[in-house]
N, C-alpha and C positions, 0 to 999 in steps of 0.2 A: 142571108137566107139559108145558109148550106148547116150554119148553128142552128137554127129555128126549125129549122123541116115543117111539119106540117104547123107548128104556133103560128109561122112568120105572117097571116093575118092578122092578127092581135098586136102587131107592133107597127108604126111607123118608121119606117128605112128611106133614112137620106144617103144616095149617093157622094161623097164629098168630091170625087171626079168629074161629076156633071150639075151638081150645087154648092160652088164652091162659097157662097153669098151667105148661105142658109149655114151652111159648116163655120163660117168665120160669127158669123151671128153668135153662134152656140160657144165659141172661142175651143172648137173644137181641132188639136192637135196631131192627133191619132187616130186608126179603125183599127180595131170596132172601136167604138163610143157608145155607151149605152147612158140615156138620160131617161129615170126613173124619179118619180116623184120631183123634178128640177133638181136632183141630183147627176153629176155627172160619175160614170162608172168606166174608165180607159178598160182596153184589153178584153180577151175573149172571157167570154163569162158562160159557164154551163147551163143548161136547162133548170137544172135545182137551185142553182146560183139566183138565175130568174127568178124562178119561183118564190123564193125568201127576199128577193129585193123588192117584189111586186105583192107579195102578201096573200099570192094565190095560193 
């Protein structure tokens, strides 16, 4: 949330400390984990970074 500031509506944030079910699903290893288009994206990723992954 602290990345996103005011976006972080626009995203879905899973917990991997309190969904750890949902996090193994995703085969997700690290946070942040960013999954865009059913791609997965490890590590902090910028607001512009967003923006060109997401195509806004």
């Amino acid at each position: 949330r602290e990345i996103l500031g005011d976006y972080a509506d626009y995203f879905e944030i899973i917990d991997c400390s309190t969904n750890i079910d949902e996090c193994r699903k995703y085969e997700i290893t690290g946070v942040p984990t960013w999954i865009i288009n059913e791609k997965k994206y490890p590590g902090v990723q910028s607001i512009k970074q967003l923006k060109e992954l997401t195509g806004c």
